[in-house]
BALOBA-1460 file (C-alpha; in Angstrom, 3 decimals):
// residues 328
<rec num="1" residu="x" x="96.548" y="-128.822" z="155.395"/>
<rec num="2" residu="x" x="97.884" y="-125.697" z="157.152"/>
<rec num="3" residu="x" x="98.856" y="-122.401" z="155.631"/>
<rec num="4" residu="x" x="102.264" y="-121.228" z="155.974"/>
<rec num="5" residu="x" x="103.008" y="-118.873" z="158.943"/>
<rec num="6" residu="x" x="104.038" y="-115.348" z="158.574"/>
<rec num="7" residu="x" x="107.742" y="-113.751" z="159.877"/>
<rec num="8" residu="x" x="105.762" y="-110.273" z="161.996"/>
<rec num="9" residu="x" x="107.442" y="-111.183" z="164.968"/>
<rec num="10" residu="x" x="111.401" y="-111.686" z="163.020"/>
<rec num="11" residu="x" x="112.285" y="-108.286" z="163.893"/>
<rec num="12" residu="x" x="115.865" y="-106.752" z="163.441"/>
<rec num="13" residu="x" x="116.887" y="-107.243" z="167.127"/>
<rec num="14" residu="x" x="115.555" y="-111.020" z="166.771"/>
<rec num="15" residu="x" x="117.874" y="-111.390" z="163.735"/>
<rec num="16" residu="x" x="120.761" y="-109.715" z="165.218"/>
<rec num="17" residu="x" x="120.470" y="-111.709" z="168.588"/>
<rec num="18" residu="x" x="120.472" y="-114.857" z="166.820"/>
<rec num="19" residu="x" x="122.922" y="-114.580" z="164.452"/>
<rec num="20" residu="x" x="125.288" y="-113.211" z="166.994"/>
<rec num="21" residu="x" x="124.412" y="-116.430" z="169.639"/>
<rec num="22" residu="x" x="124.646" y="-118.630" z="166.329"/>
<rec num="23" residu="x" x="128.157" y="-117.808" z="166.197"/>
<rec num="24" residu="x" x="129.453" y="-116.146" z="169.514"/>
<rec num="25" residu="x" x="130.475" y="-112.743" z="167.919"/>
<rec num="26" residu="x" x="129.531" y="-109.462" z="167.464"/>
<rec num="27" residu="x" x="127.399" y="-108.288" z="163.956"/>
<rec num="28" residu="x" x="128.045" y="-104.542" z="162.363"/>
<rec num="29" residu="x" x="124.435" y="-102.848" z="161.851"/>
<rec num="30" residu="x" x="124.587" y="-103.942" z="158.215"/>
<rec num="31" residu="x" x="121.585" y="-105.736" z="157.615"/>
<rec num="32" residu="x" x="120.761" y="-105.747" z="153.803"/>
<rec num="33" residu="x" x="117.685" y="-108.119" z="152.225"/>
<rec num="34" residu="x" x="117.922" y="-110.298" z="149.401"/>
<rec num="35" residu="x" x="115.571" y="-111.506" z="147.197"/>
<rec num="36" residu="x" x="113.211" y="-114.753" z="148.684"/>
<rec num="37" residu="x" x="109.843" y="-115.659" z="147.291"/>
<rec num="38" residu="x" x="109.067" y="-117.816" z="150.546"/>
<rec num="39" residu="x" x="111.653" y="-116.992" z="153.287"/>
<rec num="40" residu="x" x="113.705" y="-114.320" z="154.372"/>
<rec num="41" residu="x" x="117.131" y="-114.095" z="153.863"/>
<rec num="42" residu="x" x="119.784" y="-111.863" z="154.953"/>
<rec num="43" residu="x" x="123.736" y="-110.408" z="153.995"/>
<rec num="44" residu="x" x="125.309" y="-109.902" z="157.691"/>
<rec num="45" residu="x" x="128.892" y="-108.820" z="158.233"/>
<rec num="46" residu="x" x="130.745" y="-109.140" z="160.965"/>
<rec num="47" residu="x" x="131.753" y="-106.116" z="162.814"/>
<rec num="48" residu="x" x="135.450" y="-106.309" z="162.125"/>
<rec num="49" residu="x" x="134.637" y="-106.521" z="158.805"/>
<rec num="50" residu="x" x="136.319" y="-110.348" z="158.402"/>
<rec num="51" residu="x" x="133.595" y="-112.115" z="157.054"/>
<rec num="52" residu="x" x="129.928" y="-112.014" z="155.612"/>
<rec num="53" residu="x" x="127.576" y="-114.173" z="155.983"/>
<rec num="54" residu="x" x="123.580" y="-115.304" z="154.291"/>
<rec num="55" residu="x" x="121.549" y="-115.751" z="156.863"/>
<rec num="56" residu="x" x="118.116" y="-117.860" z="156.021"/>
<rec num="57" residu="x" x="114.983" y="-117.530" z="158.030"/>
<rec num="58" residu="x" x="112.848" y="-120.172" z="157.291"/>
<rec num="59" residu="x" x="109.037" y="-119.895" z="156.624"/>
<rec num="60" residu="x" x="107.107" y="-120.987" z="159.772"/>
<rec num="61" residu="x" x="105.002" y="-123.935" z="159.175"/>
<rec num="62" residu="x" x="106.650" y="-124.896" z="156.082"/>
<rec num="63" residu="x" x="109.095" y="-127.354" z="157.062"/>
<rec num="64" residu="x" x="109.804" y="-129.524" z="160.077"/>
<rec num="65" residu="x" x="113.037" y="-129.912" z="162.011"/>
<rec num="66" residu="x" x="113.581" y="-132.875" z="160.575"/>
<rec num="67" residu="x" x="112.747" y="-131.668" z="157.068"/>
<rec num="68" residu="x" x="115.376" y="-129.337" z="157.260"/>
<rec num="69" residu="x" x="117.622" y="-131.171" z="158.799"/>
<rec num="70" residu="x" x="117.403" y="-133.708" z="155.824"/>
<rec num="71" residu="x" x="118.436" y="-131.023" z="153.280"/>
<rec num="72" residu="x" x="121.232" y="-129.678" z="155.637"/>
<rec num="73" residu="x" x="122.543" y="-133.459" z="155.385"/>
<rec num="74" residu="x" x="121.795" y="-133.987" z="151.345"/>
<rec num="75" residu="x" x="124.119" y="-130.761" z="151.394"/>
<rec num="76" residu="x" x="126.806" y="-131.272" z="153.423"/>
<rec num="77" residu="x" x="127.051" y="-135.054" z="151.929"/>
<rec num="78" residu="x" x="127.192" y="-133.075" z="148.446"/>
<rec num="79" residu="x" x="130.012" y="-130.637" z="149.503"/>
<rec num="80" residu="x" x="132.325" y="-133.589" z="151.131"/>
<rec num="81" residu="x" x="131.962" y="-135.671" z="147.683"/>
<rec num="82" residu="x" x="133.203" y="-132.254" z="146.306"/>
<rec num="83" residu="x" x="130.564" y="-130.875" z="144.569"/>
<rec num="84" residu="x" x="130.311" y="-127.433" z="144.411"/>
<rec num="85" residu="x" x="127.043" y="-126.213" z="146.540"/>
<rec num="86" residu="x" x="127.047" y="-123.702" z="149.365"/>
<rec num="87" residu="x" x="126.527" y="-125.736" z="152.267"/>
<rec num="88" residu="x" x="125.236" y="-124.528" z="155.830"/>
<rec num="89" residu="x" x="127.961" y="-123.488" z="158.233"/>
<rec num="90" residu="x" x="127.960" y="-125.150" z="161.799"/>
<rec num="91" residu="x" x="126.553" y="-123.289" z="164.610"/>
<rec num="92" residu="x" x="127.333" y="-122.875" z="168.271"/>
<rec num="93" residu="x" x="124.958" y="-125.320" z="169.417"/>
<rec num="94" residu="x" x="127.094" y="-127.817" z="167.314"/>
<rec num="95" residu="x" x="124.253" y="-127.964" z="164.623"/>
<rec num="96" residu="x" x="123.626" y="-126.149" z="161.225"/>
<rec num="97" residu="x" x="120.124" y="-125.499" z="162.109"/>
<rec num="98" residu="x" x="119.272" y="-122.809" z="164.439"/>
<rec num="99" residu="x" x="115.930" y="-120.647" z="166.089"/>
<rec num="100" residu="x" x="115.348" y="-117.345" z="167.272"/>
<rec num="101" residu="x" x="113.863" y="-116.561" z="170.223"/>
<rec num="102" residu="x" x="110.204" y="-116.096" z="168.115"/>
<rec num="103" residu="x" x="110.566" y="-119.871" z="166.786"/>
<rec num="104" residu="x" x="111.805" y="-119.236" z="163.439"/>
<rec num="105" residu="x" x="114.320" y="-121.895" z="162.564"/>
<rec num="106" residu="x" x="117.159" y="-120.631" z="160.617"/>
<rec num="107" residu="x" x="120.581" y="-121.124" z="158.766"/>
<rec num="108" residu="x" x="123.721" y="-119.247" z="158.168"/>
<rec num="109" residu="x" x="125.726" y="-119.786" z="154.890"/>
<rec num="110" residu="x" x="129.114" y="-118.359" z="153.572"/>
<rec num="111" residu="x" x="129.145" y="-115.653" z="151.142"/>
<rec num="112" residu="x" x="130.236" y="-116.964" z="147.312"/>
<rec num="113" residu="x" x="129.863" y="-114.185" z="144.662"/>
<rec num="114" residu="x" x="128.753" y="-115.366" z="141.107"/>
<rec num="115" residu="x" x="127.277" y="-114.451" z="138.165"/>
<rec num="116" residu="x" x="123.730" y="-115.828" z="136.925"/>
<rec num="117" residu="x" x="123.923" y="-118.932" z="134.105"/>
<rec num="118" residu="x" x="123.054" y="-117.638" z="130.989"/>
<rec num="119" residu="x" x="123.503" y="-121.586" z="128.717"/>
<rec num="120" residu="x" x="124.891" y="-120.907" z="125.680"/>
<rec num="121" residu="x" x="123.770" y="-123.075" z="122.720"/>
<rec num="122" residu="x" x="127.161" y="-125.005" z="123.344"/>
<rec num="123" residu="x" x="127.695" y="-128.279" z="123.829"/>
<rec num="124" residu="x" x="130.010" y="-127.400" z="127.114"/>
<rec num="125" residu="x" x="127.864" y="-125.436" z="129.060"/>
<rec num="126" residu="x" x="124.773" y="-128.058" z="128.645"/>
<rec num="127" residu="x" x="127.429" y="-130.867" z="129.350"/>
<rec num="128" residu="x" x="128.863" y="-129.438" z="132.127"/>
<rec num="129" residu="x" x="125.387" y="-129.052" z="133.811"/>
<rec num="130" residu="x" x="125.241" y="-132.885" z="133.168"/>
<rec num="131" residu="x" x="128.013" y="-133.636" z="134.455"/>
<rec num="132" residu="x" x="127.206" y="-131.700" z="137.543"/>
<rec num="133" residu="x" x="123.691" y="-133.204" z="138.275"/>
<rec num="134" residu="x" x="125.117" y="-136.488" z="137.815"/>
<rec num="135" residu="x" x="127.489" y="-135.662" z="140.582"/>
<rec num="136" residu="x" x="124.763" y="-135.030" z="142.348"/>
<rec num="137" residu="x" x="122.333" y="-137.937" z="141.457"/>
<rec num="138" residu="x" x="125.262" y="-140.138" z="142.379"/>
<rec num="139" residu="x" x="125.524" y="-138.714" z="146.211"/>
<rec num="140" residu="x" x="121.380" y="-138.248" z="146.394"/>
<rec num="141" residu="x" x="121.255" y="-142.247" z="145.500"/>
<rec num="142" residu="x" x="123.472" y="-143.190" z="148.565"/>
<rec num="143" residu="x" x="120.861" y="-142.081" z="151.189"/>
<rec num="144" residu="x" x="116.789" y="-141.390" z="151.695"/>
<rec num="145" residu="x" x="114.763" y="-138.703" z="152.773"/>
<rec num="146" residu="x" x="112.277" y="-139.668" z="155.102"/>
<rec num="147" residu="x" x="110.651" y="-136.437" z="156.067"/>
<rec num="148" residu="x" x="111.252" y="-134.522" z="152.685"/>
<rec num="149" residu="x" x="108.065" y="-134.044" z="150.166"/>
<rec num="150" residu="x" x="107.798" y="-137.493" z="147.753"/>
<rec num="151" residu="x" x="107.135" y="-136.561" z="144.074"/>
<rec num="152" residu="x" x="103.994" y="-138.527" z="143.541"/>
<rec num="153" residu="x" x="100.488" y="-137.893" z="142.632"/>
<rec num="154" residu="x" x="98.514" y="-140.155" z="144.555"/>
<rec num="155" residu="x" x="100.528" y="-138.107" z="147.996"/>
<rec num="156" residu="x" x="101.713" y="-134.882" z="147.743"/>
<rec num="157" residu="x" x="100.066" y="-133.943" z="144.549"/>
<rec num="158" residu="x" x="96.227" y="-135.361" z="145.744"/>
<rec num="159" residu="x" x="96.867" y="-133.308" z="149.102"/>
<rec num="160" residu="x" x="97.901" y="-130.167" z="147.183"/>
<rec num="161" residu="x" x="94.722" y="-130.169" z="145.208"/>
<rec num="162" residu="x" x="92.427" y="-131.269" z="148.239"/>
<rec num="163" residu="x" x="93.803" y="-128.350" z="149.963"/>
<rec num="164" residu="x" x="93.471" y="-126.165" z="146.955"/>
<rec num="165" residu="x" x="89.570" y="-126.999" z="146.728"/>
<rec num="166" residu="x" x="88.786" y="-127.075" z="149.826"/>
<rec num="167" residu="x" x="90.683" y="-123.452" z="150.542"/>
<rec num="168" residu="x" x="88.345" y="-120.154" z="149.979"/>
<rec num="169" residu="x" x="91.264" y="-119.241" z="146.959"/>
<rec num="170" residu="x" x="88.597" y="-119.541" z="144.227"/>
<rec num="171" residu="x" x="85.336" y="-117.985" z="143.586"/>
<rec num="172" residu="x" x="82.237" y="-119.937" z="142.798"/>
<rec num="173" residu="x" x="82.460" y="-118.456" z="139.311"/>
<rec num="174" residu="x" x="85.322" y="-120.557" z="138.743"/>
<rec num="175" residu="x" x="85.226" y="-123.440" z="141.016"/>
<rec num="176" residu="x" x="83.716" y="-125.592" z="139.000"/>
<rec num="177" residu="x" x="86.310" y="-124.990" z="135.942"/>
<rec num="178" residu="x" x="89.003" y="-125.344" z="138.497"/>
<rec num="179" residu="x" x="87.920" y="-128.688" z="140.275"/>
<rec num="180" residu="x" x="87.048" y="-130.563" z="136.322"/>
<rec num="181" residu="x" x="90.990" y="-129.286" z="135.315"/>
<rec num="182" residu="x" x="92.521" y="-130.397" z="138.405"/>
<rec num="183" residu="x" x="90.334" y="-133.819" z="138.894"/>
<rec num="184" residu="x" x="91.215" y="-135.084" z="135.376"/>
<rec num="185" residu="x" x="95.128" y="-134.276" z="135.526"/>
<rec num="186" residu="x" x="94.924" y="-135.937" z="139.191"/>
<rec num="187" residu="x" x="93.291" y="-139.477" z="137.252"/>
<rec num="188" residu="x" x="95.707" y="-139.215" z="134.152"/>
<rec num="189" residu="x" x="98.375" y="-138.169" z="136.980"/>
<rec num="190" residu="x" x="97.783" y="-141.152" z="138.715"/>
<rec num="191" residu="x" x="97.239" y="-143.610" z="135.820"/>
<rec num="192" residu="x" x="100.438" y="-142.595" z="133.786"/>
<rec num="193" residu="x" x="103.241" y="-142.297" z="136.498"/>
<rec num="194" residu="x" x="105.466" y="-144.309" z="136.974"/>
<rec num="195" residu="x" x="108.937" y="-143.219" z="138.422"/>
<rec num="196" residu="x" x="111.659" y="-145.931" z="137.452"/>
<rec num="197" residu="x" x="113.945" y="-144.256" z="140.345"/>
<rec num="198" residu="x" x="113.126" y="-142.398" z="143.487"/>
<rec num="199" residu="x" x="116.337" y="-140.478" z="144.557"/>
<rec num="200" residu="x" x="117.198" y="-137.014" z="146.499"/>
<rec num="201" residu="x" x="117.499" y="-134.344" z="144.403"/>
<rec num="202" residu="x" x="118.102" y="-130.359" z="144.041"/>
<rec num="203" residu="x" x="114.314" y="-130.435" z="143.801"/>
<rec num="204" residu="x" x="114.426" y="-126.497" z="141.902"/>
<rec num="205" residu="x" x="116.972" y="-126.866" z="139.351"/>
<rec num="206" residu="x" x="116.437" y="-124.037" z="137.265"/>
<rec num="207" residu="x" x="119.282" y="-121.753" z="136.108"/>
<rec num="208" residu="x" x="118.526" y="-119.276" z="138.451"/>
<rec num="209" residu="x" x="119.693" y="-121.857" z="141.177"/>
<rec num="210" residu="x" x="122.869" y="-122.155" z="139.890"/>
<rec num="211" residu="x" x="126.271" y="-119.622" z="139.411"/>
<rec num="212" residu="x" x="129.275" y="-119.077" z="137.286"/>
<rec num="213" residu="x" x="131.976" y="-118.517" z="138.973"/>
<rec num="214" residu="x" x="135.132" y="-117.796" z="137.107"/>
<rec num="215" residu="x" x="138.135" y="-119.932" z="136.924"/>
<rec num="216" residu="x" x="136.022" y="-122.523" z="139.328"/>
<rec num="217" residu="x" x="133.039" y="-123.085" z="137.470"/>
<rec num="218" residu="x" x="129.232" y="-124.384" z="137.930"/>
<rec num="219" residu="x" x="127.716" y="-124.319" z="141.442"/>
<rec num="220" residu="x" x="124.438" y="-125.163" z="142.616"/>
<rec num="221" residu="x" x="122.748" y="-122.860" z="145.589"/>
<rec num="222" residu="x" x="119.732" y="-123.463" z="147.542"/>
<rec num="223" residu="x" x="118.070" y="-126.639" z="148.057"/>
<rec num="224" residu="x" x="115.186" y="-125.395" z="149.875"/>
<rec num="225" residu="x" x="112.931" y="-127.195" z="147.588"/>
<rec num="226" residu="x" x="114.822" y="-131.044" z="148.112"/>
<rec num="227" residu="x" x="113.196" y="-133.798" z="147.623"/>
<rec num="228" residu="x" x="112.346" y="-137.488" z="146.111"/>
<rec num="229" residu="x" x="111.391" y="-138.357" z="142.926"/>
<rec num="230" residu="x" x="113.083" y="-139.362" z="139.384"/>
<rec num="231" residu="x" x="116.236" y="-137.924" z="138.136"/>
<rec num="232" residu="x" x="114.419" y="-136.415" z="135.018"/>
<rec num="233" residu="x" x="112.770" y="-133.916" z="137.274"/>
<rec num="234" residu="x" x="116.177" y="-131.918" z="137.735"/>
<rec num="235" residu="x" x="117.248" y="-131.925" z="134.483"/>
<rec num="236" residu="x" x="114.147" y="-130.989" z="132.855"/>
<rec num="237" residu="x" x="113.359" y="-128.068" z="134.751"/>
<rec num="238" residu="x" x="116.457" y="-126.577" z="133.206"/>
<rec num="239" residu="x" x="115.814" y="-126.784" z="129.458"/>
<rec num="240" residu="x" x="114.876" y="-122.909" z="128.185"/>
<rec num="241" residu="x" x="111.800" y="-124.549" z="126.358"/>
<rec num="242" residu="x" x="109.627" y="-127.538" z="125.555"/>
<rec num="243" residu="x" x="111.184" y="-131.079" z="125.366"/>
<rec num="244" residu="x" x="110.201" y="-130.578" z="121.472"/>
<rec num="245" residu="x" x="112.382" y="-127.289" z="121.118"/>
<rec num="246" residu="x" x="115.514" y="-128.183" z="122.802"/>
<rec num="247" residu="x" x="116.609" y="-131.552" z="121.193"/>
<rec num="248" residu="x" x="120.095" y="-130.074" z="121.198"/>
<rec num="249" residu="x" x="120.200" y="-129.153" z="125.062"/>
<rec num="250" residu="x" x="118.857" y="-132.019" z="126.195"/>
<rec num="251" residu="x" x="121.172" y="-134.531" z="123.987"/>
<rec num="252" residu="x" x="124.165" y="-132.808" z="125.456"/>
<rec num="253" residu="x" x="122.282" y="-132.474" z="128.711"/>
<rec num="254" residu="x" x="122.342" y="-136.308" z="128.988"/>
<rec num="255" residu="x" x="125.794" y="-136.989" z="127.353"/>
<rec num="256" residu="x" x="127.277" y="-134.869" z="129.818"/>
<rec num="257" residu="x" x="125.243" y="-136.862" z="132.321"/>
<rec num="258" residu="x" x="125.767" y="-140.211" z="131.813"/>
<rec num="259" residu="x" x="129.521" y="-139.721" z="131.460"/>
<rec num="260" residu="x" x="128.783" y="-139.828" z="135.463"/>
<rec num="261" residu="x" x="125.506" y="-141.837" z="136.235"/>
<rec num="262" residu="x" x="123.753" y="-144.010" z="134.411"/>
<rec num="263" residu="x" x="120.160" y="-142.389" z="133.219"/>
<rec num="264" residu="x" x="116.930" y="-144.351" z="131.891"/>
<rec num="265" residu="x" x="115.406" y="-142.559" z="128.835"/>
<rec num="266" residu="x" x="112.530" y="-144.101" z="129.319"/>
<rec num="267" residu="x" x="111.551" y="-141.381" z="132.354"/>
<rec num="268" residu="x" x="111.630" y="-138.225" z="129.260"/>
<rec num="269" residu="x" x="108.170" y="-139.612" z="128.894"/>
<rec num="270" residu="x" x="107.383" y="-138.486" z="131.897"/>
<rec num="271" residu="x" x="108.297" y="-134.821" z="131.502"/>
<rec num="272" residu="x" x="104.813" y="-133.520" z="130.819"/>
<rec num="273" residu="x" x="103.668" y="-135.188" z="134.350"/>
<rec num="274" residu="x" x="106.201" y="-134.092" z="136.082"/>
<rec num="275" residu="x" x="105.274" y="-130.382" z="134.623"/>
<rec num="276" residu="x" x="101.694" y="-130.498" z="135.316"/>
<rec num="277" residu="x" x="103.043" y="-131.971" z="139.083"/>
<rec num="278" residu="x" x="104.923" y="-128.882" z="139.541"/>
<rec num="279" residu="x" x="102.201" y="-126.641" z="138.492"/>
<rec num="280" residu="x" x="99.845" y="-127.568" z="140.737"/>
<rec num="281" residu="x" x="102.619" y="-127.873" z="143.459"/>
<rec num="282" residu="x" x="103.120" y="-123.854" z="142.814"/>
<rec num="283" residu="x" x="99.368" y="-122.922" z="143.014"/>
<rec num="284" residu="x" x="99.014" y="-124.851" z="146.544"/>
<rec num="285" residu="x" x="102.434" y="-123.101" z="147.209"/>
<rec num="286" residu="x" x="101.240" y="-119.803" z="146.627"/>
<rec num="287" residu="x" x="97.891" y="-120.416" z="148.341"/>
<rec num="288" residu="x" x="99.465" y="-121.430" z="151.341"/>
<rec num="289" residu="x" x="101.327" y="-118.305" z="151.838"/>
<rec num="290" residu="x" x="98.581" y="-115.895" z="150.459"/>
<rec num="291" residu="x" x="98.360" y="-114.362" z="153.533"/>
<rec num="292" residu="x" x="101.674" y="-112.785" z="154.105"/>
<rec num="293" residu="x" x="101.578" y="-109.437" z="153.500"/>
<rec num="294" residu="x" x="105.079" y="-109.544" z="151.041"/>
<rec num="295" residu="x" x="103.721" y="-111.974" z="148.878"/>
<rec num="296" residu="x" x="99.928" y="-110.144" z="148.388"/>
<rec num="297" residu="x" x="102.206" y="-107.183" z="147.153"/>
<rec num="298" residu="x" x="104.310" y="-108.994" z="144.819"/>
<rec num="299" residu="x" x="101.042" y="-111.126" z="143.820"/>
<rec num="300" residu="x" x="98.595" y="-108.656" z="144.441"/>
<rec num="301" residu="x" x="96.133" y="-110.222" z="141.733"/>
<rec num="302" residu="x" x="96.398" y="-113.426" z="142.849"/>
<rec num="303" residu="x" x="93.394" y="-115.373" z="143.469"/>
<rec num="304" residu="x" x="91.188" y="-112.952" z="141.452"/>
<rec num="305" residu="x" x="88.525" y="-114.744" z="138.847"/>
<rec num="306" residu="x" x="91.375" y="-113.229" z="135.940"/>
<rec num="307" residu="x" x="94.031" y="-115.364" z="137.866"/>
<rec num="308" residu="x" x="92.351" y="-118.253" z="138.138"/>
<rec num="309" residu="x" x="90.777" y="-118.136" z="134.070"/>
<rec num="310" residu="x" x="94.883" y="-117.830" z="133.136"/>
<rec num="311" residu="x" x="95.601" y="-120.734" z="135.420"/>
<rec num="312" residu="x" x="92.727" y="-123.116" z="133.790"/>
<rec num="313" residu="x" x="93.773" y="-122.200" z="130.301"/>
<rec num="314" residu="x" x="97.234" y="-123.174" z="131.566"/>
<rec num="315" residu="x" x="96.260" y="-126.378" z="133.432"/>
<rec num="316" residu="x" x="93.966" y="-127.142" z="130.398"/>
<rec num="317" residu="x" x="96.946" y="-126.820" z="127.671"/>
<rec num="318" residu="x" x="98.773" y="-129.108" z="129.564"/>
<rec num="319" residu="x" x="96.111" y="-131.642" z="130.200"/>
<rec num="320" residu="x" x="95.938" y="-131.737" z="126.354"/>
<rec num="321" residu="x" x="99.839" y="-131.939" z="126.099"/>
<rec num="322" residu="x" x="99.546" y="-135.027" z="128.649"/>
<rec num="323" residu="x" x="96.691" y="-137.108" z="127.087"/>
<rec num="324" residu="x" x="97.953" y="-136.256" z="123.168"/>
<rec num="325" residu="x" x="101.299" y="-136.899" z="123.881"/>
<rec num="326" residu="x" x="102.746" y="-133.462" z="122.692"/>
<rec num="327" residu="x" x="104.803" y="-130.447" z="124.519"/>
<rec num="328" residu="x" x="103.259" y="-127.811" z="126.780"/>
């Protein structure tokens, strides 16, 4: 499987000559980073001062055309139903999707301030969210994603660990506690899921993917991470605990939901799949961008023998939660 590119060549000229093609006008020198674990993303403002814009550079090698064209769609689809996302803004070439003139595909998005969710342990905020993904189940239903990553152990989650194990990321001290974790949640992976429903969704749904804004409300921002798999998989990933510690979030969590959607209850069982799913989805993740020289200095211990003895006591405890039937 191959490693995720790297952005040396996305220099500020490239930036400023795209954006400015993107959109036939001229950019002020303003040019200030935000926070991205994977890609890079800008603030831009236009140099009569009209307008500023997010501007995302997309990791090289992550995603195809086609790929991101999907989650463009899945987007725009969500903002004509009226649900309140930040979808990407059209671009000269009559597409949202754009590429600098080193190959780096990229986006440009509207500026919408908001504060950070903070749920309060309140029935409105947790049925509000609900209410919100249910919105969105209801418009990821209507369609497929055909080029977008499948949640599904015996594809995406076999290739992440095959990758994993075959990448020099561990040292033979550890190997061999690394390949007996990840082997054993691959069988019970594959023996124990079952998705009921396969739909698009947010794919990241954690609270730091969504804003308050006030007097408008809840609004969900980047769905870099879209893709397929069971409705449970966005609403778990936005409880503040276990499944066993947050009775009260999740009951108004799904009230607030299936006042939209109808939801099977039957897929909470598979919460502790889905978790170990995503864990091992995060260690590929990492490994496949462990070259870029951003990420070694916000990781700069990853891949060490300590890393990898936290990550097997973590895979481990959830193995345990899995075959016992408890909470990670």
């Amino acid at each position: 499987m191959p490693e995720f590119g790297t952005f040396d060549t996305l220099t500020p000229d490239v930036i400023f000559a795209a954006a400015e093609a993107a959109f036939a006008c001229r950019f002020s020198g303003v040019l200030m980073p935000l926070p991205s674990y994977i890609n890079r993303v800008y603030e831009l403002e236009a140099a009569d001062l009209s307008e500023r814009f997010i501007f995302k550079f997309y990791r090289p090698g992550r995603w195809s055309r086609a790929a991101l064209l999907e989650e463009h769609l899945f987007t725009l689809e969500a903002h004509e139903s009226e649900i309140p996302v930040i979808a990407p803004l059209r671009q000269e070439n009559n597409s949202t999707l754009g590429v600098t003139s080193d190959g780096t595909f990229f986006a440009a998005f509207p500026k919408r301030w908001g504060r950070g969710l903070e749920p309060e342990s309140e029935a409105p905020i947790w049925r509000r969210l609900g209410a919100l993904l249910g919105r969105l189940h209801t418009v990821g239903s209507e369609h497929s994603a055909k080029y977008r990553i499948v949640l599904d152990p015996k594809g995406n989650t076999l290739n992440e660990i095959a990758h994993l194990l075959s990448s020099d990321v561990a040292s033979n001290r550890v190997r061999p506690s690394l390949y007996s974790v990840l082997t054993r949640l691959l069988k019970v992976l594959q023996e124990q899921y079952r998705p009921s429903e396969v739909i698009r969704l947010h794919g990241d749904c954690h609270k730091g993917n969504i804003l308050e804004r006030p007097g408008e409300g809840l609004m969900l921002i980047d769905f870099d991470d879209m893709l397929s798999g069971p409705p449970v998989q966005d609403l778990w990933l936005l409880l503040p605990g276990p499944v066993s510690e947050c009775s009260f979030e999740l009951t108004e969590l799904l009230a607030g939901y299936e006042s939209i959607r109808k939801f099977d209850r039957r897929s909470l069982d598979q919460i502790e799949l889905l978790r170990a799913m995503r864990m091992i989805y995060f260690l590929d993740w990492c490994a496949k961008q462990r070259n870029d020289g951003n990420f070694l200095e916000r990781y700069p211990d990853w891949g060490s023998d300590g890393f990898w003895r936290a990550e097997i006591i973590a895979l481990e405890a959830q193995y345990d939660a899995i075959v016992t039937g408890g909470s990670y």
